[in-house]
C-alpha positions as YAML, in Angstrom:
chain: A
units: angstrom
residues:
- id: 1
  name: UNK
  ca: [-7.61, 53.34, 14.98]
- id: 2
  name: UNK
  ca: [-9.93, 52.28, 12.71]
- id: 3
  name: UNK
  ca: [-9.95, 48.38, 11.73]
- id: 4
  name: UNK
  ca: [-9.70, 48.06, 7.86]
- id: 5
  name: UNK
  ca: [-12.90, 45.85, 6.23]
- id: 6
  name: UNK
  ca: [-12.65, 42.65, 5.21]
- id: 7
  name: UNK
  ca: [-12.07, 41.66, 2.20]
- id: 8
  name: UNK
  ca: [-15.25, 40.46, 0.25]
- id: 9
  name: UNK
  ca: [-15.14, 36.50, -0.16]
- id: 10
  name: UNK
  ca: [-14.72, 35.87, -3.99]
- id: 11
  name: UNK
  ca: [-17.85, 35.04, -5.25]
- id: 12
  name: UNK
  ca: [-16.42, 31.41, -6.82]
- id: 13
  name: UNK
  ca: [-15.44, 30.31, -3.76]
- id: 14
  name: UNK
  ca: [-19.06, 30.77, -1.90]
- id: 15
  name: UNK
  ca: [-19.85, 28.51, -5.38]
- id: 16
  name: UNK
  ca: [-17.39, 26.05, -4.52]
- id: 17
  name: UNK
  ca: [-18.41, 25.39, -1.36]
- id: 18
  name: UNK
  ca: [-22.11, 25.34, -1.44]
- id: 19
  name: UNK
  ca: [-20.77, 22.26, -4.35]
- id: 20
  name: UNK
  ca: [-18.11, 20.41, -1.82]
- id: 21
  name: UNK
  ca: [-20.53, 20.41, 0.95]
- id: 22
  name: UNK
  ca: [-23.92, 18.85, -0.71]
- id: 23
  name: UNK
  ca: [-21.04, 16.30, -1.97]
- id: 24
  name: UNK
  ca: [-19.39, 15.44, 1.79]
- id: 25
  name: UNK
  ca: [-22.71, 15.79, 3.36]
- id: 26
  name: UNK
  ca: [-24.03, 12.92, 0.87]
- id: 27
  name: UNK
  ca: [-26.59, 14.77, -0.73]
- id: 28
  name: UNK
  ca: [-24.91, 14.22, -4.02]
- id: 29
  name: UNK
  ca: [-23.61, 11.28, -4.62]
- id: 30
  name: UNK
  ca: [-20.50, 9.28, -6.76]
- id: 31
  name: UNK
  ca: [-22.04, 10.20, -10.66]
- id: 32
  name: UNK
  ca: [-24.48, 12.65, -9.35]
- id: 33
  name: UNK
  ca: [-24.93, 15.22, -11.64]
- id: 34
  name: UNK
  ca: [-24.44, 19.20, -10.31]
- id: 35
  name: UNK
  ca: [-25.81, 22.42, -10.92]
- id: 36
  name: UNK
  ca: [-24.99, 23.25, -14.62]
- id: 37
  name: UNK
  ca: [-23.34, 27.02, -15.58]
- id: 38
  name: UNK
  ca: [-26.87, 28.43, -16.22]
- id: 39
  name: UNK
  ca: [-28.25, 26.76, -12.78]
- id: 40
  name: UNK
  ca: [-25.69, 28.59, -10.85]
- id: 41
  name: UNK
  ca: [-26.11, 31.76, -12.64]
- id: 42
  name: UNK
  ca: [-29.78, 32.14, -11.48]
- id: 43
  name: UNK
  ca: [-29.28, 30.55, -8.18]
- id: 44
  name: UNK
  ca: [-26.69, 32.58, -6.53]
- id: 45
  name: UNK
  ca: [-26.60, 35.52, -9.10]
- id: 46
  name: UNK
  ca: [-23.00, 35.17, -10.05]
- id: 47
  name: UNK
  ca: [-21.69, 35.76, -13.99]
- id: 48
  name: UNK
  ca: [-21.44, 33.08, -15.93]
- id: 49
  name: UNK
  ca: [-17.12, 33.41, -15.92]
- id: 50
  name: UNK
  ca: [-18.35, 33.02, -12.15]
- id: 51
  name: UNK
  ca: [-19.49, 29.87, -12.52]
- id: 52
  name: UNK
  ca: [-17.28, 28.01, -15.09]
- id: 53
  name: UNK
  ca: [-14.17, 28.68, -12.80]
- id: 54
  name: UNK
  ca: [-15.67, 26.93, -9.89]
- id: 55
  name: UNK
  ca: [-16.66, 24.29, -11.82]
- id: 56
  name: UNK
  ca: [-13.41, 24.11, -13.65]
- id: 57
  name: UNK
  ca: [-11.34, 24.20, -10.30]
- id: 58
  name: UNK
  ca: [-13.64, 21.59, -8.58]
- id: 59
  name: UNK
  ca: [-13.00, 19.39, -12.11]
- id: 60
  name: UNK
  ca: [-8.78, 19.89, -11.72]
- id: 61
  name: UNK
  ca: [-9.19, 19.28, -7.94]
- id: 62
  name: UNK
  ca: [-10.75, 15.71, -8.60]
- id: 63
  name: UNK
  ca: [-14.03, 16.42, -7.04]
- id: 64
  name: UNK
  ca: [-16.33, 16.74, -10.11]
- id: 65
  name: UNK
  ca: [-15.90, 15.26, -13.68]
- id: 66
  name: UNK
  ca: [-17.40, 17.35, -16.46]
- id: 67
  name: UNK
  ca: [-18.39, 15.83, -20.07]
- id: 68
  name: UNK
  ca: [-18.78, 18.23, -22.94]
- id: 69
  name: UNK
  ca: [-22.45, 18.60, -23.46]
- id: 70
  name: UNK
  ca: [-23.88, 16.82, -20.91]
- id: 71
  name: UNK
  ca: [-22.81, 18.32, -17.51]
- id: 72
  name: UNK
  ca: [-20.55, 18.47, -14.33]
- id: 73
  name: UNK
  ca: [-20.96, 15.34, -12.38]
- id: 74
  name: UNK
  ca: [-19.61, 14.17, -8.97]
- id: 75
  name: UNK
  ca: [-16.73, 11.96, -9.37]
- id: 76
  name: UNK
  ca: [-15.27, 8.67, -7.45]
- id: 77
  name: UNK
  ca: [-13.98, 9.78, -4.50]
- id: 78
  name: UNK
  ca: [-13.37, 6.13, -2.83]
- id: 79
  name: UNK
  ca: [-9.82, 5.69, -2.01]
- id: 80
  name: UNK
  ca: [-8.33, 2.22, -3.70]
- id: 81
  name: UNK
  ca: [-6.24, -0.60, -1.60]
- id: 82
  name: UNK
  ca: [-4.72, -3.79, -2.98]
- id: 83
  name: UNK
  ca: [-5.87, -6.67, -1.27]
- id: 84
  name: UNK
  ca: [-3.26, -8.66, -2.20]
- id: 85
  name: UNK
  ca: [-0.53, -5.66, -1.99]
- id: 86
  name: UNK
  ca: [1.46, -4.19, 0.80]
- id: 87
  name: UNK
  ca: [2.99, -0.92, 0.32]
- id: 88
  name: UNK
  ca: [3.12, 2.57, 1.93]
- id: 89
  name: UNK
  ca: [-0.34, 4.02, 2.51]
- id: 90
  name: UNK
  ca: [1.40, 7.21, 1.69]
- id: 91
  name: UNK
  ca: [2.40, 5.54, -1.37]
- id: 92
  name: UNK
  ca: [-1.17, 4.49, -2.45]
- id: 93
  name: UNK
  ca: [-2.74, 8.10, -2.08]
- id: 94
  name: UNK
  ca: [0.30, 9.91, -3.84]
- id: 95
  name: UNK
  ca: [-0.47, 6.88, -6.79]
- id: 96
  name: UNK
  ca: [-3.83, 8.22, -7.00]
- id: 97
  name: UNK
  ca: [-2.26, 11.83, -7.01]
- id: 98
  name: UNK
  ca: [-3.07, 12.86, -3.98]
- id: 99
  name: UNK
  ca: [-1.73, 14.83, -0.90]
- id: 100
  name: UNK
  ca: [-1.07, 12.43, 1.82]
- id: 101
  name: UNK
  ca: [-0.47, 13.95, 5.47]
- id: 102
  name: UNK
  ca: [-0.13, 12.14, 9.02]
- id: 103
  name: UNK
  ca: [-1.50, 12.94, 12.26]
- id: 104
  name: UNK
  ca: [0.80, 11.32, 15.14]
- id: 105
  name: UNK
  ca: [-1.74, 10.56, 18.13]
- id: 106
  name: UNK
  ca: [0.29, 8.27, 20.27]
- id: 107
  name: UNK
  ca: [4.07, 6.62, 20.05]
- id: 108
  name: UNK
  ca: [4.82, 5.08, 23.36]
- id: 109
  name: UNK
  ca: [6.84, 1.83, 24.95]
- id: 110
  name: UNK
  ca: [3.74, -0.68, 26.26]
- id: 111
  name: UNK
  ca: [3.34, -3.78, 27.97]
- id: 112
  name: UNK
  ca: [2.38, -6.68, 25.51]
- id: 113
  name: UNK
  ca: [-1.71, -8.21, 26.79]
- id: 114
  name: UNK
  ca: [-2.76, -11.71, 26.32]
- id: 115
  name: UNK
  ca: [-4.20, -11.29, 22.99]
- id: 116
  name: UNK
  ca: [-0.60, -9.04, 21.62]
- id: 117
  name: UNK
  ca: [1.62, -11.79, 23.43]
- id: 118
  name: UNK
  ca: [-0.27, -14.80, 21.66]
- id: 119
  name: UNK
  ca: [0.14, -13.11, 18.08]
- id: 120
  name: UNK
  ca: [3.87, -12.25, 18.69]
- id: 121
  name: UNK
  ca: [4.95, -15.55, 20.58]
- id: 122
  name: UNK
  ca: [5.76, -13.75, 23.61]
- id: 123
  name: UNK
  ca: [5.14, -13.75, 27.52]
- id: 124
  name: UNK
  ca: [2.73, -11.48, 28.42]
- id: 125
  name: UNK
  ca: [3.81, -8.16, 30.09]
- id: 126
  name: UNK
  ca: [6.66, -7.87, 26.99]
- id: 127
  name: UNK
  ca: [7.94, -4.69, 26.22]
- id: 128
  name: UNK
  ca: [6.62, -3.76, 23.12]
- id: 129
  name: UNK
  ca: [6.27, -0.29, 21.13]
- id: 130
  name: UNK
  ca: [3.46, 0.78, 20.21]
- id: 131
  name: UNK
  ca: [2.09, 3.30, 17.73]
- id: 132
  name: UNK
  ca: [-1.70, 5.34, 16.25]
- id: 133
  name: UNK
  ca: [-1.56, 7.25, 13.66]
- id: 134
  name: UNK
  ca: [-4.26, 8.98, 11.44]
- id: 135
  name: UNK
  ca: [-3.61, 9.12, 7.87]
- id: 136
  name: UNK
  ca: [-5.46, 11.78, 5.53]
- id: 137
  name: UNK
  ca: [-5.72, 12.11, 1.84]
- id: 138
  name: UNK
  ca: [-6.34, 15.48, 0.59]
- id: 139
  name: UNK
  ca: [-7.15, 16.72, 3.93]
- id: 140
  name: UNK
  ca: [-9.59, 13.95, 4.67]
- id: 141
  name: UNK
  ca: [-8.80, 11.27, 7.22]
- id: 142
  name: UNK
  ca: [-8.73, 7.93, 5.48]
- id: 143
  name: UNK
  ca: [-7.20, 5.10, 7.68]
- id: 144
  name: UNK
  ca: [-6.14, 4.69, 11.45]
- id: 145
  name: UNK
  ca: [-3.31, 2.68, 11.68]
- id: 146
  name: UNK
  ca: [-2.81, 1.08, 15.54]
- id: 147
  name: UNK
  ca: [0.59, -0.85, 15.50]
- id: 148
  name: UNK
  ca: [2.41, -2.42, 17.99]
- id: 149
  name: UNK
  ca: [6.32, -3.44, 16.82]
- id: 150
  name: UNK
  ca: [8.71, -5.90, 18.67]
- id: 151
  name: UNK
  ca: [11.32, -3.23, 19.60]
- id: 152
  name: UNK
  ca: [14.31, -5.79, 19.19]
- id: 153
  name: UNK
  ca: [13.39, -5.86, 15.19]
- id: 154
  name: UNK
  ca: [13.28, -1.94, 14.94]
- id: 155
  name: UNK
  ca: [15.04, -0.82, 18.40]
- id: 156
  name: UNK
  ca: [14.58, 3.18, 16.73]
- id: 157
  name: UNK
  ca: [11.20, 2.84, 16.43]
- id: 158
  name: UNK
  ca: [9.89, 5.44, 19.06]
- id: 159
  name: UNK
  ca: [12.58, 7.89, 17.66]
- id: 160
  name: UNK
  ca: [11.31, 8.02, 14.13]
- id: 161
  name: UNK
  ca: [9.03, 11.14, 13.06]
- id: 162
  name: UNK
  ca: [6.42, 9.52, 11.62]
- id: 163
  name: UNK
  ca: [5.05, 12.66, 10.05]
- id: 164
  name: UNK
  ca: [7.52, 12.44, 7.61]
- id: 165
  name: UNK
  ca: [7.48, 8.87, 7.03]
- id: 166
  name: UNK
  ca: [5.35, 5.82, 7.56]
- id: 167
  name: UNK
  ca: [5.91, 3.07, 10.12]
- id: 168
  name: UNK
  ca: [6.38, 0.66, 6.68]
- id: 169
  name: UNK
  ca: [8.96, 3.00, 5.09]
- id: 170
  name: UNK
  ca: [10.75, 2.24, 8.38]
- id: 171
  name: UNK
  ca: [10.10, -1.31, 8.87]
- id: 172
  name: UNK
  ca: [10.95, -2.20, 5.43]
- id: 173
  name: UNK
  ca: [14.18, -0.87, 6.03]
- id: 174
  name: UNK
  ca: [15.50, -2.17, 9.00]
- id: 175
  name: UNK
  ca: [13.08, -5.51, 9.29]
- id: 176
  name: UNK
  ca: [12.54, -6.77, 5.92]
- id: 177
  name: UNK
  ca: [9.50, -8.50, 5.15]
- id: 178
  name: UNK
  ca: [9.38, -12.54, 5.34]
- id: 179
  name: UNK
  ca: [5.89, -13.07, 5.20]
- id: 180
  name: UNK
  ca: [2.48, -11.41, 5.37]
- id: 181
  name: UNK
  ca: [-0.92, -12.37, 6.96]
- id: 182
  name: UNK
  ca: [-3.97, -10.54, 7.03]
- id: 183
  name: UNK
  ca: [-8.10, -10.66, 7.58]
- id: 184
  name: UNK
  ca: [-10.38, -8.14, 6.08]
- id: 185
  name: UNK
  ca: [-13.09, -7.22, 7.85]
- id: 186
  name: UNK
  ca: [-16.15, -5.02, 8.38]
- id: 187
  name: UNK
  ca: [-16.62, -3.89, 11.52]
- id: 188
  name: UNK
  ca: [-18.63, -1.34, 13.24]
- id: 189
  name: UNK
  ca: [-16.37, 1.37, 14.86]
- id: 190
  name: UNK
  ca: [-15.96, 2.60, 18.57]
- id: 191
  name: UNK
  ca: [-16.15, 6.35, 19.70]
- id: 192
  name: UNK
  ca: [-12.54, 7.16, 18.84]
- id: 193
  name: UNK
  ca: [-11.95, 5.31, 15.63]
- id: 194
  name: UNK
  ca: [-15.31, 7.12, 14.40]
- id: 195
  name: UNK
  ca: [-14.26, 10.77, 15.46]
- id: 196
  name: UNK
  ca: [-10.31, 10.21, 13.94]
- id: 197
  name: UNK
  ca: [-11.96, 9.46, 10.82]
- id: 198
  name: UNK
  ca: [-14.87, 11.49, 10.85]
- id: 199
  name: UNK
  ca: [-17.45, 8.76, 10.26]
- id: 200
  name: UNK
  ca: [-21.49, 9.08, 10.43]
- id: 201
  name: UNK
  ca: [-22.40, 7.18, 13.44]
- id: 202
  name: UNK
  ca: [-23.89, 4.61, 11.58]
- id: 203
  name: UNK
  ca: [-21.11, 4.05, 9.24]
- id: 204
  name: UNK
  ca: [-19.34, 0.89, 8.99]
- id: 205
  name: UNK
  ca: [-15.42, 0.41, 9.02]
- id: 206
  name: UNK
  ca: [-13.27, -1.42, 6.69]
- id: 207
  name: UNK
  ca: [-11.03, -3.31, 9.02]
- id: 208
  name: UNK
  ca: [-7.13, -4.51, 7.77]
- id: 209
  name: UNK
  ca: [-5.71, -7.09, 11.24]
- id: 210
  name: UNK
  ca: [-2.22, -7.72, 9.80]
- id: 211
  name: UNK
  ca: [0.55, -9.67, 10.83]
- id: 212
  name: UNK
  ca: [4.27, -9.53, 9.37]
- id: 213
  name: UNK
  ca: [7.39, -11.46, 9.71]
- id: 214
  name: UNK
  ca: [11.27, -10.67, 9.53]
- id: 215
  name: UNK
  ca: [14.13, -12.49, 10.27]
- id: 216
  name: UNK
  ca: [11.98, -15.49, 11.84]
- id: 217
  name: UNK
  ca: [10.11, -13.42, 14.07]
- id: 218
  name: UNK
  ca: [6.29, -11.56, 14.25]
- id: 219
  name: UNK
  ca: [7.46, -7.93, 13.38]
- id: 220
  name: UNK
  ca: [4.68, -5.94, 13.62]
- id: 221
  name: UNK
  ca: [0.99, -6.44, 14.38]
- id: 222
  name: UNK
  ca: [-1.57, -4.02, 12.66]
- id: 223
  name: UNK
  ca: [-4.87, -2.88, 12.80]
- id: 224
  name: UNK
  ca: [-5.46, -0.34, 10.21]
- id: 225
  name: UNK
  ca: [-9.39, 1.19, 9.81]
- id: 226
  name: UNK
  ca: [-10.74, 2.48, 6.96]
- id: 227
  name: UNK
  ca: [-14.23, 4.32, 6.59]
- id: 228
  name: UNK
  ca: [-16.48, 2.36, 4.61]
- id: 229
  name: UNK
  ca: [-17.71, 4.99, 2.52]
- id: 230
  name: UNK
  ca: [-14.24, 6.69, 1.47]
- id: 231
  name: UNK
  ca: [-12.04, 3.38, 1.10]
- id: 232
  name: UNK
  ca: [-12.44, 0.38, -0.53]
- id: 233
  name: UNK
  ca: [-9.89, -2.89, -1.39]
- id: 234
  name: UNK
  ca: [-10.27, -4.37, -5.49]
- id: 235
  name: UNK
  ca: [-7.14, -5.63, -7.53]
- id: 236
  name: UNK
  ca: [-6.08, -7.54, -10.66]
- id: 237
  name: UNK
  ca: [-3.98, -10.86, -10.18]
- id: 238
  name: UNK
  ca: [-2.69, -13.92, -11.70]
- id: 239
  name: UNK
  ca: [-3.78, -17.11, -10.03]
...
C-alpha cells in the first residue's frame, strides 16, 4: 500500500518560524525591528497575503508589536514579578494573559539537613515534604520552584496534583499566611536548574529564598529560580 504524501507545510508558518527563532536565539532583540511585508516577499518568495498573516499572528500571539507605518518590531517578552507581592505564579502569567502550565519533577517525604532544620526551628533529620516543580509560560519554562513544607501545617501536601494547582493555592488554604521573608538574588545556576529552564550557559539566574509563617510556625521554605533574561521583579508602592 502506498503511503499518502505529506501535506505541504503552509508557507506562513515556515515565515513564522524563521521570525520566532532569530527572536529566542537572541539575534533580535526586545524593540528590534523585523523583516517588513516587502522584505519577506523577496526573501522567501511568499505573496504578500503570505506575509501579513504571519506577521499579524506573531502580533496577536504577543511576540511582535507592529506600528502603522513604521514596522513590525520584537516586543517585551520579560515576564513581571512583584517584589513586594506574593501570589500564585500561575496567577502572575495568566495576569499578563498568558498560558501557564506545570511540570511536576519531584514530590517526596525527606529528611530535614542542617541548613532546612535551622530555617524551620527543627532537629535535624525532621520529616519534612518536599517538592520541584517547573513552571512555563506560554510553553517556555520560567521559574523552578524547590519547596520544602512542614507536613504538620499541610499534612495533604504529597497528595495534591500540583499540575492543576500551585503549592500556594494549597498553602493559602490550609496554612494561612502570618508573615513573609525573602532575599533576592542573582546567582549563577547549576547543571539542572540551567537545563529545567533552558538557560545559555552563561546566563545568570534570578534567585527568590523565601520563608513563610502560619499559625506561629515556618510553613514553607522556597527557592524559586528565574532566568535572568525572561524574568524580571519591578513594582509600584506606597512607603
Amino acid at each position: 500500500m502506498r503511503k499518502a504524501a505529506a501535506t505541504p507545510e503552509p508557507l506562513y508558518l515556515k515565515v513564522k518560524r524563521h521570525i520566532v527563532a532569530n527572536i529566542r536565539s537572541g539575534r533580535w532583540g526586545t524593540d528590534a525591528r523585523v523583516p517588513s511585508e516587502n522584505e519577506l516577499v523577496k526573501s522567501f518568495g511568499v505573496s504578500r497575503m503570505t506575509a501579513n498573516r504571519a506577521l499579524r499572528e506573531l502580533a496577536d500571539e504577543g511576540q511582535l508589536v507592529r506600528v502603522a507605518g513604521v514596522g513590525s518590531f520584537v516586543a517585551d517578552r520579560h515576564a513581571h514579578g512583584h517584589p513586594l507581592k506574593i501570589r500564585s505564579i500561575a496567577e502572575e502569567i495568566r495576569a499578563r494573559g498568558h498560558a501557564h502550565r506545570t511540570d511536576v519533577v519531584a514530590l517526596e517525604r525527606v529528611r530535614a539537613d542542617e541548613a532546612l532544620a535551622a530555617r524551620f526551628g527543627v532537629a535535624v533529620r525532621t520529616e519534612l515534604f518536599g517538592s520541584i516543580l517547573v513552571h512555563f509560560e506560554d510553553g517556555r519554562p520560567i521559574q523552578l520552584e524547590e519547596r520544602h513544607v512542614l507536613p504538620q501545617l499541610a499534612p495533604d501536601y504529597l497528595a495534591q496534583d500540583f499540575s492543576r494547582a500551585t503549592p500556594y493555592d494549597y498553602l493559602v488554604r490550609v496554612a494561612p499566611l502570618q508573615e513573609v521573608e525573602h532575599t533576592l538574588r542573582a546567582v549563577m545556576p547549576d547543571e539542572r536548574t540551567r537545563r529545567l529552564l533552558e538557560m545559555r550557559r552563561d546566563e545568570p539566574s534570578l534567585l527568590i529564598d523565601r520563608r513563610t509563617w502560619a499559625r506561629g510556625r515556618v510553613a514553607s521554605v522556597a527557592r524559586l529560580f528565574h532566568p535572568g533574561s525572561r524574568y524580571e521583579l519591578s513594582g509600584r508602592f506606597n512607603p
